[in-house]
Structures are given as C-alpha cells and as structure tokens.
C-alpha positions in Angstrom: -15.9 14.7 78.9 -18.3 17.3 80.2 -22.0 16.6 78.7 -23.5 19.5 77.4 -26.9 20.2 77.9 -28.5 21.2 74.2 -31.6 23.2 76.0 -29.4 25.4 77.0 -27.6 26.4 73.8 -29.3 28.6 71.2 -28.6 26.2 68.3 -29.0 29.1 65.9 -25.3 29.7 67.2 -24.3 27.1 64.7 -25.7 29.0 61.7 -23.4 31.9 62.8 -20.4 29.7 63.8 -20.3 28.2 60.4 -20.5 31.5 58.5 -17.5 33.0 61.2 -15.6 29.7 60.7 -15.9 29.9 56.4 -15.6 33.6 56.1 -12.5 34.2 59.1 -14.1 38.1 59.9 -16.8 39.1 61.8 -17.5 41.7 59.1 -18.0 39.5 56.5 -20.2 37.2 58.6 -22.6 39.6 59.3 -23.3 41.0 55.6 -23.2 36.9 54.7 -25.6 36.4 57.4 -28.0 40.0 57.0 -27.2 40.4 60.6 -25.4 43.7 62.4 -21.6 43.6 63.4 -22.3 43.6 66.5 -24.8 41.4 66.5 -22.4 38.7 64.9 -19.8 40.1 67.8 -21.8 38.8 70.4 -22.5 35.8 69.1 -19.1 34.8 68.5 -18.7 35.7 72.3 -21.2 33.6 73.4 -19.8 30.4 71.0 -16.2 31.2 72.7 -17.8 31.0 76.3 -19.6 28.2 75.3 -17.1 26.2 73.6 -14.5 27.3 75.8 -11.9 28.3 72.5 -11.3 31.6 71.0 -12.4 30.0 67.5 -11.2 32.9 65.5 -7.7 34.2 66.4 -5.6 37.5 65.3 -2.8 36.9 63.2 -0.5 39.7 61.3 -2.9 39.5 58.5 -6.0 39.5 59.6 -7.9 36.3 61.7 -7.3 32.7 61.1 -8.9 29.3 62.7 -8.3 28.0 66.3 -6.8 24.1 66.2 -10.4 23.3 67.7 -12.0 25.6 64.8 -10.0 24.2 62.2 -11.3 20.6 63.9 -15.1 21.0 63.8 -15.5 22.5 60.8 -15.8 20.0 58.5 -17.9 18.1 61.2 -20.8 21.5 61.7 -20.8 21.4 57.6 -21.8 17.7 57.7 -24.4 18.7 60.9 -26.1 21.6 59.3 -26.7 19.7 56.0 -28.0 16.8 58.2 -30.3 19.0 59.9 -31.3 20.9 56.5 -32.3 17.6 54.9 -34.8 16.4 57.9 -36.6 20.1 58.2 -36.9 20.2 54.0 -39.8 18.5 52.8 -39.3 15.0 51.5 -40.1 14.6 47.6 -41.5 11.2 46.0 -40.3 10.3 43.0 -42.6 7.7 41.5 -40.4 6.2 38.4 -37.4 5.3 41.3 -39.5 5.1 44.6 -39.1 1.7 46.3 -41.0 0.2 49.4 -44.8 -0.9 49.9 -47.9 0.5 50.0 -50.4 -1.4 51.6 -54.5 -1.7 51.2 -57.2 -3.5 52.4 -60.9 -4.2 52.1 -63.6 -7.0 51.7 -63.6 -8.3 48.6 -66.3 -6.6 47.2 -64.4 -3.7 47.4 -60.6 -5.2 46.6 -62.4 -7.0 43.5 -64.0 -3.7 42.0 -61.8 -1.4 42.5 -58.4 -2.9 43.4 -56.9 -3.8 39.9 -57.6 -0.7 38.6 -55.3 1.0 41.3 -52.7 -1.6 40.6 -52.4 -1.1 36.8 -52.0 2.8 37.5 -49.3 2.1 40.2 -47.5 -0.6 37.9 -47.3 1.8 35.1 -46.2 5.4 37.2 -44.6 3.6 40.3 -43.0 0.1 39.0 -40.8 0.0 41.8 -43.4 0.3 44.3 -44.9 -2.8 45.5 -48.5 -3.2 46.1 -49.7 -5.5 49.5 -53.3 -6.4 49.9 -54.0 -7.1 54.0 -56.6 -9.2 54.9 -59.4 -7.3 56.2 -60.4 -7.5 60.1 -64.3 -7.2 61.6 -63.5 -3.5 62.4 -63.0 -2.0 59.1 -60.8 0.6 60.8 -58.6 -1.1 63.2 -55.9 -2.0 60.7 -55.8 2.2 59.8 -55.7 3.0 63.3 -53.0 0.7 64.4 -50.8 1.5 61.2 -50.9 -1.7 59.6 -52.1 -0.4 56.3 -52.0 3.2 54.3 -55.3 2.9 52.7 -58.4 1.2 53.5 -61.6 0.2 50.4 -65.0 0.5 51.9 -68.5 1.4 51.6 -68.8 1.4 55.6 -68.2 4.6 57.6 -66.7 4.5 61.3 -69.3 4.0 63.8 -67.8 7.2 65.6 -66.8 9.5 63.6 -63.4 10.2 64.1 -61.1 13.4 62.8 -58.0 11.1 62.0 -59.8 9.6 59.6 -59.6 11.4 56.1 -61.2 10.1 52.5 -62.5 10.5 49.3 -65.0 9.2 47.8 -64.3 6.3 44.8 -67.2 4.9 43.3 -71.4 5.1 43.9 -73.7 2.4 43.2 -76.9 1.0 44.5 -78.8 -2.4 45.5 -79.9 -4.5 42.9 -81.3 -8.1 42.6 -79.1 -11.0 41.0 -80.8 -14.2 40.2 -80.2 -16.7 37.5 -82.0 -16.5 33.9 -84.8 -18.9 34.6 -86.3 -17.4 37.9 -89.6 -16.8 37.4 -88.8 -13.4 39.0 -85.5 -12.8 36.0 -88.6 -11.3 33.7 -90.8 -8.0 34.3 -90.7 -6.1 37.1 -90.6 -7.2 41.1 -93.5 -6.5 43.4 -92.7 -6.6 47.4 -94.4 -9.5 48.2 -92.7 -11.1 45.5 -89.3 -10.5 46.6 -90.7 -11.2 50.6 -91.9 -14.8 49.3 -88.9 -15.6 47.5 -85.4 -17.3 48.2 -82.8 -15.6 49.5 -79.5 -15.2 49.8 -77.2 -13.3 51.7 -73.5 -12.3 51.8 -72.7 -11.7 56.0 -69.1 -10.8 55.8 -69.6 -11.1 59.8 -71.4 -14.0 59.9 -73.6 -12.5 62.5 -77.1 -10.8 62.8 -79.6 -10.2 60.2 -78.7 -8.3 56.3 -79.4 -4.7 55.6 -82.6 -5.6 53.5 -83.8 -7.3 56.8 -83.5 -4.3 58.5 -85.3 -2.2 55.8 -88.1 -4.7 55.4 -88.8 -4.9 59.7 -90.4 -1.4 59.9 -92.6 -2.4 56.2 -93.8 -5.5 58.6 -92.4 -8.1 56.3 -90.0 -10.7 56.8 -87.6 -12.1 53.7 -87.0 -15.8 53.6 -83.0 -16.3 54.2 -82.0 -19.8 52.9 -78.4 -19.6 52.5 -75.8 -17.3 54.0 -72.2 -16.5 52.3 -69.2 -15.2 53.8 -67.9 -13.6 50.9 -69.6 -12.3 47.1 -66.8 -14.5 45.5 -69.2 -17.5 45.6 -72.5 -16.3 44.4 -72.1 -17.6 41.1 -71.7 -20.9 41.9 -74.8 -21.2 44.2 -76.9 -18.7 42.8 -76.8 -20.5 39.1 -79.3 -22.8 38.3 -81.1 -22.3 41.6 -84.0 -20.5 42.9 -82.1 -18.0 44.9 -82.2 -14.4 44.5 -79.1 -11.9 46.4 -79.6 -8.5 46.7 -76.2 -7.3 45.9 -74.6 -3.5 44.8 -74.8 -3.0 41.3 -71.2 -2.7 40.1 -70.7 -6.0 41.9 -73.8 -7.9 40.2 -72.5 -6.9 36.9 -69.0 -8.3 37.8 -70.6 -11.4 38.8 -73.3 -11.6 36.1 -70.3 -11.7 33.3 -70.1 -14.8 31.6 -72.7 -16.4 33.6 -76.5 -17.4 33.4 -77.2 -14.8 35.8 -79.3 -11.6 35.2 -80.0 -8.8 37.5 -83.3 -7.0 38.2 -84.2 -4.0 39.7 -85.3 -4.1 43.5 -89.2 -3.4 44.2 -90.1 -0.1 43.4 -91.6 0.3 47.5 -87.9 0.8 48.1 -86.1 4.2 48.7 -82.3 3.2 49.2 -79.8 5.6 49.2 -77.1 4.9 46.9 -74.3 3.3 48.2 -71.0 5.2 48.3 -67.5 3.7 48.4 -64.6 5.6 50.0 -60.4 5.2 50.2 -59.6 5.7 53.6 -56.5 6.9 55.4 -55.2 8.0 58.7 -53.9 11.2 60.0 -50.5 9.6 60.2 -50.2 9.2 56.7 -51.8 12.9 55.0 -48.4 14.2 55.4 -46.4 10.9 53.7 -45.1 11.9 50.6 -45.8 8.7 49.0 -49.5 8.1 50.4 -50.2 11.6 49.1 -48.7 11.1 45.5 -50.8 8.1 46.1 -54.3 9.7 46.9 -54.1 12.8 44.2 -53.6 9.3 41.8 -56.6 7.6 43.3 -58.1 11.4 43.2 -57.9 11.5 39.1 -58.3 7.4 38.7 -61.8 7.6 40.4 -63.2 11.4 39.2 
C-alpha cells in the first residue's frame, strides 16, 4: 500500500469529506458547511485526486456513495470525534476523578499544612488519592523532573525561574521555644541573653551554620549551638526538661508546644526578621492539568 504523506494533505479536507459523504450533494454541503458551491466543488476535486475515487457518484436520482465512500465513512466519523475529543478541553470532575496527586515538603511544612489539604480533598475528591514524596536537598528538583504536582515550602529557588508558579499559603515568624522552667520562659529576652544561652537547631541539611547564625555574625555575636536536629519532629522530646532554647516559626512552636511543658517566647526585640512566608509550588507542566488546577483554586480558597 502506497504511504501517504499527511504534510501534504489539507486535513481540513476531512471536515468537508464528511459533510459531502452524510449529505450526498455538493449543494447541501456547502450551506451545512457556510462555505460557497464552488468552494465545496473544489474540494471534493481535490479529495477525488487525492483519494484516487470519485466518492460521490451520479445516479438517476441524484448522487449516491462510491463502494470506497460507503467504506470510510463510518471510519472518518470515528476519526473526527477522536480528533474533536483531544483539541476540546479536558474537564475534572472531582466526585468521580481517579489517579494521584502528589506533594512534598519538609516536615515543617507537610505537618502544618498537609492535613488540612487532605481533609478538603477526602471530602470533594474521594476518589483521588493523596501521595506525600519524600523531600530531596533541592527543594525543587522533584518539580522540575515531574516527580510531584505540588511542592510545601517557605524556601524560594535560588534562581529564579519562570516555570515555576505559586501562591502563597501561610505567614509566620521566628519565635523562641523552650521548656517552662528556663529561667529565660518568664519576661522578656535581652540579646545577650539569648547569645549566652543553649541552643538548638533544626539543619534539615545537616550542613553549615542556622539562619539565626547568620543574622547574629554582622551584630558580632556568636550563639552557643549544643545540639543539632535533622527534623522539628523531635524537639519535644529534647527540648523538655532541658536547658535548650530553638528558635523555630511560630505556627510550628505552637504545634509543638501543645500538650507539652514547653512555652514559647518572643525573640529579642534587637531583631528585625521578616516574616516568614510559605508557598505551594508547581511547575509549568502542570498550570494547564485540569486536575492540578481544580487542585490550586482549592488550595487558593483553603488558605485565603
């Protein structure tokens, strides 16, 4: 069989061919169609050349189908609607959608903000099923490659990049956690107090020196670091009934100061942090997804 060569065929042809091939009359096409007789004319002459078959042929009563006609017609009905259905938008339907959506974050922000977006997606989408990926050291990689929709973080790319889209989810700001009986868990905090004290930190990278570190440097002071944490999950537990103080975002101290003996305390009044702002991430590939974009306008109204 002779390959034909699809570049070189109008495919709008088949638009016309399927109105010639249902109506039998050129006349007829063209009103169907809002195109001119002879407009429809020379298309059907072009479809005849290139299909090699008259398509439409003269009979005492009018035209009727070629045996070739008669044989594709069912199979351009089925094409057209094919083609139809993948240049019409797709829809998401929440209450019968099925597959997975998937997130990640550190646990700070998973924790916080996570079940929140699970209870909304088990009540509007409870077919949908909800995957939490373990977060990498570059908050972004997993969104770049395509190995998760949506990213939690308070971090922003270290070069800004346009594939990146967000909205913001949640502000906060530092705060000291410490158990009830520090001497520091009553009155206000000087600077020197918090230098001389015992520190924690949470390094989710295990490597180089906490923000506070880099805010005291330039003051000339230098915080005493006694224990380092991978993760805020732990705090509790080594925080209680010890001298240590962490300097922690606020939302998160008050998770972790539930039903515990810890209290939280405002940071010395010397510093000027900004607040800190946590995002939903996404990449280009996904802001046209019909289901990551039901998704986001959710998140949207969840977090306003």
């Amino acid at each position: 069989m002779l390959e034909v060569n699809l570049r070189s065929i109008d495919l709008n042809l088949l638009v016309v061919l399927q109105a010639l091939l249902e109506e039998c009359h050129v006349s007829k096409a063209s009103v169907r169609l809002g195109m001119s007789q002879p407009a429809v004319s020379r298309a059907l002459q072009r479809l005849r050349q290139t299909m090699d078959d008259p398509l439409l042929v003269r009979t005492g009563s009018g035209y009727d189908l070629s045996a070739r006609a008669v044989e594709i017609k069912p199979q351009l009905m089925r094409v057209l609607h094919e083609v139809q259905e993948i240049m019409q938008p797709e829809r998401f339907d929440p209450l019968h959608a099925e597959g997975t959506v998937k997130f990640t974050g550190l646990d700070l922000e998973l924790t916080l903000l996570i079940p929140k977006v699970v209870q909304l997606l088990r009540k509007k989408a409870p077919n949908l099923k909800v995957e939490i990926v373990p977060q990498v050291s570059d908050h972004f990689a997993l969104l770049e490659q395509g190995e998760v929709h949506f990213s939690l973080t308070g971090l922003v790319p270290e070069v800004v990049q346009d594939q990146y889209r967000r909205i913001e989810v949640a502000r906060t700001r530092d705060v000291c956690l410490m158990d009830e009986n520090n001497p520091l868990a009553k009155g206000k905090i000087s600077l020197e107090q918090y230098v001389d004290a015992s520190h924690g930190l949470v390094s989710i990278t295990g490597k180089g020196p906490g923000k506070m570190d880099d805010v005291l440097k330039p003051m000339g002071y230098k915080r005493k670091v006694m224990l380092r944490l991978a993760s805020f999950m732990s705090v509790v537990e080594f925080c209680q009934d010890s001298d240590l103080i962490f300097t922690a975002p606020e939302m998160m101290a008050e998770h972790l100061s539930k039903n515990s003996s810890l209290v939280i305390r405002p940071l010395p009044k010397e510093f000027e942090l900004p607040e800190i702002v946590f995002y939903v991430y996404w990449h280009a590939r996904y802001h046209h997804d019909p289901m990551c974009s039901w998704i986001r306008a959710e998140l949207a109204e969840l977090f306003s």
